[in-house]
N, C-alpha and C positions, 0 to 999 in steps of 0.2 A: 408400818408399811408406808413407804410413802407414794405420794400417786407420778404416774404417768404421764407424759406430755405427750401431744399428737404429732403426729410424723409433720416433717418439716415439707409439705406441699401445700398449695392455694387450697383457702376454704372451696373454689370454684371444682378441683379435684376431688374433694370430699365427699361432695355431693353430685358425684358423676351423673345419679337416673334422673336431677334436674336439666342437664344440659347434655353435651353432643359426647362422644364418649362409651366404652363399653358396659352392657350394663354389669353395678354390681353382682357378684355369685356370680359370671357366667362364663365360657371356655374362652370368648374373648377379653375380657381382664385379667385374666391368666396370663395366657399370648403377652399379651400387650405386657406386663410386668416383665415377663420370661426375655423378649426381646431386647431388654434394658440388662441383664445379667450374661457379663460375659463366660461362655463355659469351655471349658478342653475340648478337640475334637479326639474321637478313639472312633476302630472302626473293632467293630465285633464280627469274627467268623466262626463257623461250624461245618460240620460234614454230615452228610445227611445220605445214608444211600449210594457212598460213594462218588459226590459232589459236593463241591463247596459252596458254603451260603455266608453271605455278609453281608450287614450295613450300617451306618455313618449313625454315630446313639455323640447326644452329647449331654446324656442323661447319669455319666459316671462319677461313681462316688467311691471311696474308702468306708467300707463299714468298719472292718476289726484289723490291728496288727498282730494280735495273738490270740485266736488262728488268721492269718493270713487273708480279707476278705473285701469282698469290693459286689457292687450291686450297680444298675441298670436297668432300663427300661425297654420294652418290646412292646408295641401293638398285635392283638391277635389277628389281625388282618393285613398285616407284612409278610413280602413273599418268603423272607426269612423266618418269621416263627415257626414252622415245622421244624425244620433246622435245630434251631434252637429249644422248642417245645419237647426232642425227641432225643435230641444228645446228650449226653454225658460229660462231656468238656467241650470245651470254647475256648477262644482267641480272644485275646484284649489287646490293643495295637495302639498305640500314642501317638498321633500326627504330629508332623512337624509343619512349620509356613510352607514347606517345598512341599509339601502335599496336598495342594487345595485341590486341582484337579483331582485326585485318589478320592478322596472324601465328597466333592459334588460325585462320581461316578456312583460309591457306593449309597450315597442316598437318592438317587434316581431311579426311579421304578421303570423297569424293566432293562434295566441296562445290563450289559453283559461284562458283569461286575469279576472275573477270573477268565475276563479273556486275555487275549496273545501279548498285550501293552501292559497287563497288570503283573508284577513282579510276586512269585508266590510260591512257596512249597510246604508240601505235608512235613510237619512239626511232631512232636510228641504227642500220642495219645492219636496221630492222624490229624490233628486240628491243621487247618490250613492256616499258614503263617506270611503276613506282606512283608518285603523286603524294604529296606529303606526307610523305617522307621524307627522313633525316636527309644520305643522301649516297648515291649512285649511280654505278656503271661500267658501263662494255659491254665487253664481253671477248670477245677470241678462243679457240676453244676449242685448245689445241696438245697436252693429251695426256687420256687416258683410261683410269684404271690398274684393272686388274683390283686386289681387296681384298675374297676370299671373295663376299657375296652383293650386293657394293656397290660402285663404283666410286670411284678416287678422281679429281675433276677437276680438272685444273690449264690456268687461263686466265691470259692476258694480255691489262690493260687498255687500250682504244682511245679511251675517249671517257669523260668522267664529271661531276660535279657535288660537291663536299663541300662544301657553302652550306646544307644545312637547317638548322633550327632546332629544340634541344629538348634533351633529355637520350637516353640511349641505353638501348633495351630490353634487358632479362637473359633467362635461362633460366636460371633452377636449381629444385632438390628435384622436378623434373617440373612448374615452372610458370614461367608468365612475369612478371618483377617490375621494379620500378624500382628505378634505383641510389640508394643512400641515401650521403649523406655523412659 
């Protein structure tokens, strides 16, 4: 076995709880790393009741190709997890750069995220579907993992679209940007 060498940052980094800095173990070392990883923007919808719910996750991942399967994340204290806690299928929606306003909306609390400006129709299954986006599924929902104040969701896709057109929206430093070449 041979050994390991230590990640390529200042010894002054290492020992963050001597100096200014989040402490180690804590939600802000986290953050602070998380903010440094650029990730996809997607926006997740559900129907609830006969209304739509949605918001801005840039927690998505690929579980499986064979069955089909992708996973995310939800706070239990989002106005959407009922939505999502109580459905059966969901929307998975792939932003593009020309979607940075759509995606601040749907992560802004309380905003009136399927109003008259947002482009949308009931999809398969009822799932509410955005317009103008890069690629789309409908997904079953098949588990719902407890992960402290957040759930983690893992769906399987039923039905979808990867025909839009555009380049693909980011998230990083706490904002949303286009990929640059």
């Amino acid at each position: 076995m041979t050994a390991t060498t230590a990640p390529s940052a200042s010894p002054a980094s290492l020992t963050a709880a001597d100096g200014p800095g989040p402490v180690p173990g804590s939600p802000e070392l986290l953050r602070s790393v998380f903010r440094r990883h650029a990730a996809g923007v997607a926006v997740i919808t559900a129907e609830s009741g006969g209304r739509p719910a949605g918001f801005t996750a840039t927690s998505l991942n690929s579980v499986s190709a064979d069955p089909p399967m992708l996973s995310f994340t939800i706070g239990t204290g989002a106005s959407s997890w009922p939505a999502v806690r109580d459905g059966e299928y969901l929307g998975v929606h792939i932003l593009g750069e020309h979607q940075r306003e759509l995606a601040g909306l749907f992560a802004r609390s309380g905003a009136d995220r399927f109003g008259p400006d947002t482009e949308w129709a009931p999809g398969p299954h009822g799932v509410p579907l955005l317009g103008g986006v890069l690629a789309w599924l409908v997904c079953r929902v098949v588990a719902r993992v407890p992960a402290g104040a957040h759930r983690v969701i893992i769906a399987e896709a039923v039905a979808g679209d990867p025909e839009g057109e555009g380049r693909p929206l980011l998230y990083h430093q706490g904002r949303f940007n286009a990929l640059r070449d």
